[in-house]
C-alpha positions as CSV (number, residue, x, y, z in Angstrom):
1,X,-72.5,66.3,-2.1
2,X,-73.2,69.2,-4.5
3,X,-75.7,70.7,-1.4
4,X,-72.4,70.6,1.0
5,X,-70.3,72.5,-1.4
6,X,-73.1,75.2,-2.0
7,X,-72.9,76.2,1.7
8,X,-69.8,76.0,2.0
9,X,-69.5,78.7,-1.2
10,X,-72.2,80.8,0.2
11,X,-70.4,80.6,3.9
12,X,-70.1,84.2,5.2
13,X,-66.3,83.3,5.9
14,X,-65.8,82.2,2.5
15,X,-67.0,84.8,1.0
16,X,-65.2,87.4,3.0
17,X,-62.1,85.5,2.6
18,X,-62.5,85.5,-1.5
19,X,-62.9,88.8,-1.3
20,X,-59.9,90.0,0.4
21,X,-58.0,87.8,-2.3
22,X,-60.0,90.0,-4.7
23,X,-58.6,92.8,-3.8
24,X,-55.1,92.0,-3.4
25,X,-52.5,93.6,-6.2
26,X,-52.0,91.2,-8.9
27,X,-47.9,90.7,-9.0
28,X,-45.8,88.9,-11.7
29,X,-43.3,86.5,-9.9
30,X,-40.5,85.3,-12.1
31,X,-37.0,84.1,-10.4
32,X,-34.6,86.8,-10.5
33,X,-31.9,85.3,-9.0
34,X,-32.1,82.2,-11.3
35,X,-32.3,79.9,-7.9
36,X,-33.1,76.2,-9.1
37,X,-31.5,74.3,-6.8
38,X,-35.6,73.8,-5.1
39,X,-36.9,72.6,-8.4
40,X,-40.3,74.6,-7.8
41,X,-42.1,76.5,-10.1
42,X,-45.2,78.5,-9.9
43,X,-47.7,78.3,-12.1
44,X,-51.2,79.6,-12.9
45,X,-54.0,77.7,-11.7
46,X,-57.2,79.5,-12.2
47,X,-58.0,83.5,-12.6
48,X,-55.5,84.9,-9.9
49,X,-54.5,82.0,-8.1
50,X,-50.9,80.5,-8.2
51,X,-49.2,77.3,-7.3
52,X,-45.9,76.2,-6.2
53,X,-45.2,72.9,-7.7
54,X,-42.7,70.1,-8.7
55,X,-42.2,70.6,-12.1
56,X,-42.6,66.6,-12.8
57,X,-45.8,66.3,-10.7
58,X,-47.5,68.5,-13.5
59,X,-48.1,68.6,-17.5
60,X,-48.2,71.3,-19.3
């Protein structure tokens, strides 16, 4: 198992695709327009990366 997931982090594809995320603006996203009729929220997941969630699938 752990030999699978260290080629697939070292894959050229990967890495090329992590990088372009890299350099992607970071942006703040709040709801402007106060729309909760979806019941989504985003939240942080790890360094950069967000989520779009159901708030009662997930504790905070």
């Amino acid at each position: 198992e752990y030999e699978i997931l260290v080629a697939l982090l070292e894959h050229p594809m990967m890495l090329s695709a992590s990088n372009s995320f890299k350099e992607l603006p970071e942006l703040k996203i709040s709801d402007a327009q106060g729309n909760s009729c979806c019941k989504l929220k985003h939240v942080y997941v790890f360094q950069r990366e967000y989520a779009t969630v159901y708030p009662e699938h997930v504790d905070v």
